[in-house]
C-alpha positions as MATLAB code, in Angstrom:
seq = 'XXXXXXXXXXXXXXXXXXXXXXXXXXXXXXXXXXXXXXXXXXXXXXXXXXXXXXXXXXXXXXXXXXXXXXXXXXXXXXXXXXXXXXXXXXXXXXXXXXXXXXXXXXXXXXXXXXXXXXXXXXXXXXXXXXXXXX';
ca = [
     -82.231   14.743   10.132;
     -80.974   14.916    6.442;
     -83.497   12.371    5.351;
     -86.116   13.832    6.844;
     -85.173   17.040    4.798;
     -85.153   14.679    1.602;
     -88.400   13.640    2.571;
     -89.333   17.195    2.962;
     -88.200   17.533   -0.294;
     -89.528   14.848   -1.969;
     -92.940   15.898   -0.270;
     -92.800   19.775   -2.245;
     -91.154   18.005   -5.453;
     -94.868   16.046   -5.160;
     -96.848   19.117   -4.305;
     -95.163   20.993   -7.526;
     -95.617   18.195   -9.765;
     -99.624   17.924   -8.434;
    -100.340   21.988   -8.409;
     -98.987   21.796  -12.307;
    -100.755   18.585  -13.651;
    -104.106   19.534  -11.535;
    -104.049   23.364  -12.667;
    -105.153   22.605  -16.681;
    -107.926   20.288  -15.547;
    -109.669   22.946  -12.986;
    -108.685   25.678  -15.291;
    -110.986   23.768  -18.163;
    -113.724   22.928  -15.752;
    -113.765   25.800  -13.672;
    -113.903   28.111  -17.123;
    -116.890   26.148  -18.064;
    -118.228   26.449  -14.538;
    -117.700   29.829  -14.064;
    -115.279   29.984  -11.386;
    -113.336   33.264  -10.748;
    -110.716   32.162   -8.481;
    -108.968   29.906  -11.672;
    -108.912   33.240  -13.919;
    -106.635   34.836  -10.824;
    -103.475   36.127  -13.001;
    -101.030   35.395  -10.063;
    -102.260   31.769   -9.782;
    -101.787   31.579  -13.806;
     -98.705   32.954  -13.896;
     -96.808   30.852  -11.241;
     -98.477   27.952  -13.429;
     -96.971   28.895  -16.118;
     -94.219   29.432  -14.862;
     -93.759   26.324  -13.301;
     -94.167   24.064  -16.197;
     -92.046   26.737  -17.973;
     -89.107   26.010  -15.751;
     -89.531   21.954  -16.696;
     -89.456   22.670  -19.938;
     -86.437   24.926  -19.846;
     -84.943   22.300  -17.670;
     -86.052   19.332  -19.842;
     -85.101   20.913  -23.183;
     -81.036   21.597  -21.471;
     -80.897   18.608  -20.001;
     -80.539   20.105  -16.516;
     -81.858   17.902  -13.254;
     -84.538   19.407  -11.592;
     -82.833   21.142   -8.519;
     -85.450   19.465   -5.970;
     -84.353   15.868   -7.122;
     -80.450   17.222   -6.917;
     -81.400   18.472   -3.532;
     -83.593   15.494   -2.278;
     -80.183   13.061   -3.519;
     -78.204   14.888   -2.123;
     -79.777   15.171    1.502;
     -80.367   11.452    1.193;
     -76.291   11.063    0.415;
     -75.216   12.953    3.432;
     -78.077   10.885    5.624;
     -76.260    7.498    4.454;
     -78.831    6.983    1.610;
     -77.625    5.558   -1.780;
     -81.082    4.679   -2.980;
     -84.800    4.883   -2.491;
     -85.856    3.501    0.694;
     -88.090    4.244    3.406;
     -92.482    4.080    4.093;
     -94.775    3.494    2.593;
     -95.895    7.053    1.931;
     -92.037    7.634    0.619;
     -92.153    5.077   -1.613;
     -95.346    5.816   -3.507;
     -94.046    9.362   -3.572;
     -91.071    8.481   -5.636;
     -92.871    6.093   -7.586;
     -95.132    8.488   -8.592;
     -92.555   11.079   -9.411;
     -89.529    9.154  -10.791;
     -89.518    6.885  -14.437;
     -87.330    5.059  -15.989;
     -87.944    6.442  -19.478;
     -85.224    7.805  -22.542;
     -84.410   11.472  -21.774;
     -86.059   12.645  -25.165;
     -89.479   11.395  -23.762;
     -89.700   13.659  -20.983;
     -88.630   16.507  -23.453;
     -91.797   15.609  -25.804;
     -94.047   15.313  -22.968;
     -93.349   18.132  -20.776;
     -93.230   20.439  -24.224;
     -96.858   18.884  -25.121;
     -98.090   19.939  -21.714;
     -96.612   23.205  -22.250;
     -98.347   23.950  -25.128;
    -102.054   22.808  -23.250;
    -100.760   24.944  -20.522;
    -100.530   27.981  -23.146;
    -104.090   26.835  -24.552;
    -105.711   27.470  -21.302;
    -104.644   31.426  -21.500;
    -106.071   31.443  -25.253;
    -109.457   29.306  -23.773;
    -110.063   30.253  -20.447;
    -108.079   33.516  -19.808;
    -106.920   34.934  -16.466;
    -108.174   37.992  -15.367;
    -106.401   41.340  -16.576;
    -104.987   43.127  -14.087;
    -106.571   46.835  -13.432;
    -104.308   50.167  -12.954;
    -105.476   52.411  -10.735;
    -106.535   54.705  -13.667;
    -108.835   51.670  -14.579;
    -110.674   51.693  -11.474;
    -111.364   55.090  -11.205;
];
């Protein structure tokens, strides 16, 4: 059971990691395309503040909580290392490097900033007070 929680885990750490990277390339296209659901503020703001929280994380040198988690779960399931399907595998290949600390800090602050150019570029909606819409 605890590795199939890590997998879980694993599985939303992937999701996150896709929803974050995607976001600035639909935001770009879909501003040039006219699309009105990638101007929702809601959607913008839990993209921001999920590469917000990296960075934060990153820049202190804390472990992301879902790969603390996932470890974890896989300790208690008999786990030491990365093992598993095929589907598991490509999933932490995808996710985890083997790269100096200071690299992640650079690159997750770069995407920050292209995150913050998409609000300056392609804006997300205001949001209206009823004393708007009346």
């Amino acid at each position: 059971m605890y590795i199939t929680l890590a997998n879980l885990v694993l599985a939303i750490h992937v999701l996150f990691v896709v929803f974050v990277v995607t976001m600035v390339p639909l935001i770009f296209i879909g501003g040039a395309l006219g699309w009105q659901w990638i101007r929702s503020t809601i959607l913008r703001w839990f993209h921001l503040l999920g590469i917000g929280i990296v960075i934060l994380q990153s820049w202190l040198g804390i472990i992301c909580p879902l790969t603390t988690l996932e470890m974890w779960l896989r300790s208690l399931g008999g786990e030491e290392t990365y093992s598993g399907g095929f589907v598991e595998h490509w999933m932490q290949r995808f996710l985890y490097w083997d790269l100096p600390w200071w690299v992640f800090v650079v690159v997750y602050t770069l995407f920050g900033l292209v995150v913050i150019s998409t609000w300056i570029f392609v804006p997300p909606n205001r949001i209206r007070t009823k004393s708007q819409t009346q």
